[in-house]
Steps between C-alpha positions, in 0.01 A plus 500: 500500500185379679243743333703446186377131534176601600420725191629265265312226662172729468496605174613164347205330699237817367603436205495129505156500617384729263661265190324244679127651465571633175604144349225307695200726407217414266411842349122461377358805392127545453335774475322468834855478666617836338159671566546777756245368832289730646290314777374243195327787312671695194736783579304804596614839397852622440786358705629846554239662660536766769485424855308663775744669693351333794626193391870631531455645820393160649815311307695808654349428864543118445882541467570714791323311759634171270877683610384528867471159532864418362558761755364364777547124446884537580456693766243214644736215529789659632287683759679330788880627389328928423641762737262748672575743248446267183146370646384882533633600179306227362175616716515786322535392164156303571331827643596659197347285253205439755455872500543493104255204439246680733525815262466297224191320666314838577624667162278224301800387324407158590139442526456686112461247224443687208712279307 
């Protein structure tokens, strides 16, 4: 009955809110609002140009070591309460992506900026 409360509560209150921006807004379109912005200059080029696949390799690398630190963040503040066996199992899961980020170091995967 508690969660019941709880969703009801949320989505009348998202809702709400949203009614609440909708009705207070002053909508005053110009044609400098509605103007796609490109660093102050007009858009250059199409929008759906291909990427360098360089630059998905790097988004690619950002989200893995991005997931180590959810990882290892956890495992950080309840270092005091970890068996032996959860701490090394943890060691290794570092020397594993240490090993992988060296690879990726010496492989150029890195250090190229072709895009």
């Amino acid at each position: 009955m508690t969660y019941l409360v709880y969703i009801v509560f949320t989505i009348v209150l998202t809702v709400g809110l949203i009614l609440v921006g909708y009705l207070l807004s002053q909508v005053q379109t110009d044609s400098e609002k509605v103007s796609p912005y490109e660093c102050g200059f007009e858009p250059l080029g199409d929008a759906r140009q291909k990427f360098d696949v360089s630059f998905y390799l790097i988004a690619i690398l950002f989200i893995i070591f991005d997931l180590e630190v959810v990882f290892v963040l956890p495992f950080a503040s309840v270092i005091h309460n970890v068996s032996f066996l959860g701490f090394w199992v943890t060691i290794i899961f570092l020397i594993i992506l240490t090993i992988g980020f060296i690879y990726e170091f010496i492989s150029g995967a890195i250090t190229e900026t072709n895009y």
